[in-house]
N, C-alpha and C positions, 0 to 999 in steps of 0.2 A: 324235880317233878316226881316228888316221889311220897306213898300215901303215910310213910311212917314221918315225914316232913310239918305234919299239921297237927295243932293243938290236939291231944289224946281224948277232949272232953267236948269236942265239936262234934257234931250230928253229920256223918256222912251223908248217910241216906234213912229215910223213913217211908216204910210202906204203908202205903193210905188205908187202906182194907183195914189192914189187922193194927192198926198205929203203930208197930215195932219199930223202934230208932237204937241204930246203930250206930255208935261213938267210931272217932278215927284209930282209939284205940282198942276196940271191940275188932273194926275190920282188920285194923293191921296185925292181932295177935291170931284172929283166925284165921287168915291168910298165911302167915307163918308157920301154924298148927298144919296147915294141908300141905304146905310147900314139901314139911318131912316127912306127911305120909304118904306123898309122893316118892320122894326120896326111897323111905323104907321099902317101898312094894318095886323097887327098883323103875323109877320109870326118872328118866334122867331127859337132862333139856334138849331139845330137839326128839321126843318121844311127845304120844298125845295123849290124851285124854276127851271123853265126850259128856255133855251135860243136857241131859231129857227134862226139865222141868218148868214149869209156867213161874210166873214173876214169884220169887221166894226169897224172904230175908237170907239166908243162904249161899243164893248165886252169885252175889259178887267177893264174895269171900271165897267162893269157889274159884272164879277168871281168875281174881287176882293172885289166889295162888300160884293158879298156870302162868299168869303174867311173868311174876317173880321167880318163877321157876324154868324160865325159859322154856317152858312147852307151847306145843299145837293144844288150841280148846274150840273143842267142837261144840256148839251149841243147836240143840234139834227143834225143830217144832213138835209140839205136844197134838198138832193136827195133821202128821204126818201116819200113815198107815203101816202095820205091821212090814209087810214088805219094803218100804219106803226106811223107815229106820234100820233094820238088820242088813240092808246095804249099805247104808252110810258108816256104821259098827264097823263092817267089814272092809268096806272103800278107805274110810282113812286111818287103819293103821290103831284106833285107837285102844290103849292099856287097860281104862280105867271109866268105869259108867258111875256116873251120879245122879239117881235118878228117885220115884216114888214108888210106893204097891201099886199105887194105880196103875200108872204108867207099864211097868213092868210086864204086870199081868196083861198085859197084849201082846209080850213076844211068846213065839210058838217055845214051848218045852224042849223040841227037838234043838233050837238054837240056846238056850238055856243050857240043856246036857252037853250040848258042843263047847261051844263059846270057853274062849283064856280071859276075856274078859275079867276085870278085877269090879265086881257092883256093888255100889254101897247104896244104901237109900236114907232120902232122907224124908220126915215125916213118918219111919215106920220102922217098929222096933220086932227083935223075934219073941218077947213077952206079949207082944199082941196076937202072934200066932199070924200077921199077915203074910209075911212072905219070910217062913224061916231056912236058916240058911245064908242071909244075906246081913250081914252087919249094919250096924246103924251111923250114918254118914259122923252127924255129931259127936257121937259117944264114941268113934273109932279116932278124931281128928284130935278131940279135949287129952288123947293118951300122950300126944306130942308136945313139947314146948314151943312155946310164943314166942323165939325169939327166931331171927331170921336163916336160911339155910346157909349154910358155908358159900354156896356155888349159885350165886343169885344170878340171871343175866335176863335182859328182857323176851318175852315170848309173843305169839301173835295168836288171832282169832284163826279160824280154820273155817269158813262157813260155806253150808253145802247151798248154790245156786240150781235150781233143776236146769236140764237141756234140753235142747232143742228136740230130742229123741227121747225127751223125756225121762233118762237118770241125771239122777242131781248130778251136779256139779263141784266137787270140793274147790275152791277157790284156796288156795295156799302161797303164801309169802315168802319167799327167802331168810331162815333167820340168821341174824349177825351176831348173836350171841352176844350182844350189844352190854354193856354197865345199866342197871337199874338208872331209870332216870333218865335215859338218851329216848328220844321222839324222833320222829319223820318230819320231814319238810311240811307236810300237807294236813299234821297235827298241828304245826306251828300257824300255818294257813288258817286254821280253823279258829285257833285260840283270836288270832286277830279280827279276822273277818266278825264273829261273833261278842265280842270284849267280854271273851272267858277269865274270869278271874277267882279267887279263892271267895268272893261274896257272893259267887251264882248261887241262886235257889230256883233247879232244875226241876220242870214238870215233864214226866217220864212217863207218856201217855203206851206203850205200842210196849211186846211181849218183848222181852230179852233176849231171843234167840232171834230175833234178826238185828241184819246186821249196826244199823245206824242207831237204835236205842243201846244196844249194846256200846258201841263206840263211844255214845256219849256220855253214859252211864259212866262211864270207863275214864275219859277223858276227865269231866268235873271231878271226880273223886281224886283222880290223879292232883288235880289244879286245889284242892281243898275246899270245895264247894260243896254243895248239901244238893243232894238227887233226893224227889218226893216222885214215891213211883207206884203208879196202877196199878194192883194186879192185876185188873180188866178195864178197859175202858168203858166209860159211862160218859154220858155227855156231858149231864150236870154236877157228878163230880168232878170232872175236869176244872169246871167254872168255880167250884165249891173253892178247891183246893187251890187256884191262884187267888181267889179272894181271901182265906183263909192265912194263905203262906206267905203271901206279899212273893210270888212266884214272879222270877224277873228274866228266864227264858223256859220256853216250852217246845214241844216237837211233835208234828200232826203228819196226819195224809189226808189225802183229797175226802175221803170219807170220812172223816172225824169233823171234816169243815159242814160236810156235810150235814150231819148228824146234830152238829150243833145250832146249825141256822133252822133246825125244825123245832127246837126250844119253842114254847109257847112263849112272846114277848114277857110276861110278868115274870118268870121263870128266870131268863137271861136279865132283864132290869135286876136282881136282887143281889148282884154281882157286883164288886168292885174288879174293877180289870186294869185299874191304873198303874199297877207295879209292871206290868209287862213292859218288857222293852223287847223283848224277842221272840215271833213265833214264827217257827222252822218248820218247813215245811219239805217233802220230797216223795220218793218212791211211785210216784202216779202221777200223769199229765195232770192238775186242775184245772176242770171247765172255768170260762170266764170268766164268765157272770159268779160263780160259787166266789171265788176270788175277789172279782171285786166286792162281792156282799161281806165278806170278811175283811178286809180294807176300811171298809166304810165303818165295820162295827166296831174293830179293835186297833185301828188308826194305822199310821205308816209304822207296821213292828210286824209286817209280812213278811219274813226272807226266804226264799226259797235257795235250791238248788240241786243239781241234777249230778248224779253219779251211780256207780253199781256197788254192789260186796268187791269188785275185782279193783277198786280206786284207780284204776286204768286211767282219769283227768276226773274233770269236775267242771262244772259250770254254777255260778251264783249271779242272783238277780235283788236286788232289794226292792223294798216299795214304791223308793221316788220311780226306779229305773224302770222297771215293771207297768208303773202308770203312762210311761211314753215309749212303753214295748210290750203293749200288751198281749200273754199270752206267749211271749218268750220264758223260757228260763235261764237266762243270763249269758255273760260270756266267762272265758276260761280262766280258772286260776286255778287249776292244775293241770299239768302238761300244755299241749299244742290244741288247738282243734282245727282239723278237717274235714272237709264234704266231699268224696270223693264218690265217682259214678259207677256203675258195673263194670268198667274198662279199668277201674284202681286209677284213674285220671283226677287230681283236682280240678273241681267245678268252680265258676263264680259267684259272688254270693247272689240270691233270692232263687238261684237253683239245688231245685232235691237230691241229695244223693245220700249214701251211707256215712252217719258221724266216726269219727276217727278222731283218736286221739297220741301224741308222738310225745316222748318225753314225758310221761307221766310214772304211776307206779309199775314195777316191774311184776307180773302175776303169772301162775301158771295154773291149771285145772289139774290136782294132783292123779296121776294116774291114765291120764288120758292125754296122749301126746298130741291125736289126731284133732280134738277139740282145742286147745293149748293154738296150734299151727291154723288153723284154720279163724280163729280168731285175729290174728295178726296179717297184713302183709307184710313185702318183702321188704320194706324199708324196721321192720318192728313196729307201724302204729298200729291201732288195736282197738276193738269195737265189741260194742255190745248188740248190734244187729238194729242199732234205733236208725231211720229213716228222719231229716231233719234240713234246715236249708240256715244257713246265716244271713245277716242283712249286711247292708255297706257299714255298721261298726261293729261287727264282730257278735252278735248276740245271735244263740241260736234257739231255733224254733222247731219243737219235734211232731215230726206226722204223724210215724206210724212204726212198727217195726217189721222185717222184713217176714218174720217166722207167722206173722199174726200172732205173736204172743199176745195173751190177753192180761189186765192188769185190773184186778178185782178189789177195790177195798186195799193197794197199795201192796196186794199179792200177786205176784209173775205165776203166769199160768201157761203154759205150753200147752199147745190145743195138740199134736202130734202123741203127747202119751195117752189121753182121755181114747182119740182116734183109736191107739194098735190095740186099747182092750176094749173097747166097743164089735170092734170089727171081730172080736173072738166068740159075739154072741150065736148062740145056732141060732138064732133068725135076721141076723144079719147081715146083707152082703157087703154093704160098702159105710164110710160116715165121713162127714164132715163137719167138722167141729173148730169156732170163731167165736169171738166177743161180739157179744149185741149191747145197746144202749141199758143202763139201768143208774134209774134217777140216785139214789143212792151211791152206791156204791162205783158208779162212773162206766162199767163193762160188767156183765154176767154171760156165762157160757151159757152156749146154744150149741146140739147137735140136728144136724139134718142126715135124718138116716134113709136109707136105702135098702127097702126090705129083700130075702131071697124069695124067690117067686112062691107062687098060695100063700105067704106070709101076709096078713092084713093088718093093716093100723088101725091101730085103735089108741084110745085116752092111758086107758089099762097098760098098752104096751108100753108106753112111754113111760109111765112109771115103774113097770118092771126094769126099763132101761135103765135107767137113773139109781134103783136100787143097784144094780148089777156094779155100777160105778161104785156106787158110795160103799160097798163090801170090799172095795179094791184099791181105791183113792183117797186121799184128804178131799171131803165135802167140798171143799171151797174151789177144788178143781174140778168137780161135776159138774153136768147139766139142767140147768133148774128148769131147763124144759127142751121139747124133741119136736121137731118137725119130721114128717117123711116126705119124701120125695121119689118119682118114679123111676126116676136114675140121674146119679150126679155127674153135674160136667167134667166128665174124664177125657186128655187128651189120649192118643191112642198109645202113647209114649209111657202112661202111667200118672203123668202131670195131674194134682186136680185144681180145676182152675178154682180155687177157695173165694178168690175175690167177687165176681157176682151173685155168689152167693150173700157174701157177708153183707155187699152195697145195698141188698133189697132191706136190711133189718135196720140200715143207717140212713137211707133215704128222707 
């Protein structure tokens, strides 16, 4: 399983945007090329690397360097905020940035003049006068040869989860310094459950720096299959391009299902969709009815299933199983699952308690022991904080989570960091910040604020609010709107009681 394994003149991957296609022998010689200028700049396996960039012909030549190279690859979002990135930089350790001018030019100078950082960029040369000083990713990797590094061994993703307190989270793997070509049991899992093979023609709707486009990305090319990959999603490109491609697995979120059932009917009619045999779906509850209108439209080729960045277990559901559990997301095939209560007691099934999973992958949160520990109990299972019940066969069904994390568009949003900088406003005294309903997108933030006294609401204030965030935050973890309140249900302990607050906006 390995990418220099497959015909040299097969089409890896081709980006729909810009139509670029990239042969197996185009990626495995660029891949090569980075592997030594890794090498060269001293960054050796078990060292990492981080990669800032939106979907670009590029980034998978970039992984699979680090793959090949045994490194950590940090992969960022491009809608993460100044402070948000230069912590992650710092957090995990990494050697080497791969990034754009664009990009770039958002970190403060002060971290620039500091920074060991080794930055190449790519899209931007110093003939252009964009960002001089910094080498050209391309034109630095083309000085290396194509052929493979002496010291090959398999490497892993590194990707940062936010927390509960609102700094991300690095999620980091043990590496085994494995032979190119060795997988995990729950690769293996996947190839099956899905009948990945070297004739997949992958639609790669969702940004590369999280984690499950990334995997798959990762995983077909590995298997010799051809990735057709968004650099944005659109809805009716999506449709364009399995009509187009004869596209025979694809990978959505609740809000892409979305998105697409607002298609005008003539719009969606002018589609063929018959090559589908697989649409994958995860990252977000989907409502029912969404689901089942997607069902109905592109037949029994709905699979879902339920997991984190931390592959802690998994859960999958197919179509048939889904239409006589509805609104389940399946049962486990990876690791154990349990439902275990505030007491760490296993419950029975159709009762709520916290999902838990035993025997699955081993993960730690790099740097942060307390988070790491607190995640597990004492026997080692291990949780991502989802609230959820099983039935009498084993299929689980998720409520809620316990953080009120909110899940926007298939993005995790921690209402807890939005919170500690709202409450830094000078006319601020208290906030409470929850997901409300939004027909789109499934949950959008809501703050209910709690002015200091003479402070008065107004429409104006809550948009100054809201900017306040968006100068500090990734947009998408903002408020897109503010209630005030005369004082929030505080217990006198400091508890705030969030939930009836949140009940009245779900009602």
């Amino acid at each position: 399983m390995r990418i220099n394994d497959h015909p040299t003149d097969k089409i890896a991957y081709q980006m729909l945007g810009s139509g670029v296609e990239v042969t197996y022998g185009e990626l495995n010689a660029g891949s090569n090329q980075a592997a030594h200028l890794f090498r060269d700049r001293g960054i050796l396996a078990g060292d990492g690397i981080a990669i800032w960039l939106p979907n670009h012909e590029e980034f998978l030549k970039i992984t699979w360097a680090a793959q090949r190279g045994g490194l950590y690859y940090t992969p960022i979002s491009t809608f993460f905020q100044t402070d948000e990135v230069t912590y992650i930089l710092d957090n995990s350790d990494a050697r080497l940035l791969v990034t754009n001018p664009e990009l770039l030019a958002r970190l403060p100078e002060s971290f620039l003049a500091s920074t060991e950082l080794d930055i190449l960029l790519v899209d931007g040369s110093n003939a252009g006068g964009e960002a001089p000083g910094y080498p050209n990713w391309i034109d630095e990797r083309a000085r290396y040869p194509s052929t493979a590094i002496a010291d090959e061994y398999e490497g892993a993703e590194m990707i940062y989860s936010s927390g509960t307190t609102g700094r991300p989270k690095g999620v980091r793997f043990p590496l085994q310094f494995n032979e190119i070509g060795t997988v995990s049991d729950l690769f293996k899992t996947r190839i099956q459950m899905h009948n990945l093979n070297s004739e997949v023609r992958y639609l790669s709707t969702a940004p590369m720096y999280h984690s499950a486009p990334l995997r798959y990305n990762m995983m077909v090319t590995r298997l010799g299959g051809t990735a057709y990959i968004l650099e944005k999603f659109d809805a009716e490109a999506a449709l364009s391009a399995i009509h187009q491609h004869q596209i025979t697995h694809s990978q959505w979120v609740p809000t892409m299902f979305v998105r697409l059932l607002k298609l005008p009917r003539e719009i969606r009619d002018q589609y063929d969709l018959s090559s589908l045999r697989y649409a994958i779906h995860a990252a977000a509850p989907c409502p029912v009815d969404i689901k089942q209108q997607m069902i109905d439209w592109f037949g029994p080729v709905i699979y879902e299933y339920y997991s984190g960045t931390e592959a802690n277990g998994s859960t999958a559901i197919t179509t048939e199983e889904w239409l006589s559990h509805r609104g389940s997301v399946g049962r486990a095939i990876h690791g154990e699952l349990h439902i275990l209560n505030d007491n760490g007691v296993e419950v029975p099934p159709l009762e709520s308690g916290s999902v838990y999973f035993a025997r699955g992958s081993d993960f730690s949160y790099y740097k942060d022991d307390k988070k790491t520990a607190a995640a597990k109990n004492a026997a080692g299972w291990s949780t991502l904080g989802d609230i959820g019940y099983v039935d009498a066969e084993g299929y689980l069904y998720l409520q809620d989570r316990k953080s009120f994390m909110i899940i926007s568009g298939g993005v995790n949003i921690y209402p807890q960091e939005v919170e500690n900088l709202l409450v830094n406003h000078p006319k601020v005294a208290d906030v409470a910040v929850f997901g409300v309903p939004n027909e789109e997108f499934g949950e959008e933030v809501k703050a209910v604020v709690e002015l200091l006294p003479g402070e008065l609401s107004s429409e104006q204030l809550a948009l100054e609010l809201i900017d306040y965030c968006r100068e500090k935050l990734s947009h998408v973890k903002c408020p897109r709107s503010i209630d005030f309140s005369l004082a929030l249900p505080r217990h006198p302990t400091g508890k705030l009681y969030k939930k009836p607050l949140r009940d009245q906006y779900w009602a």
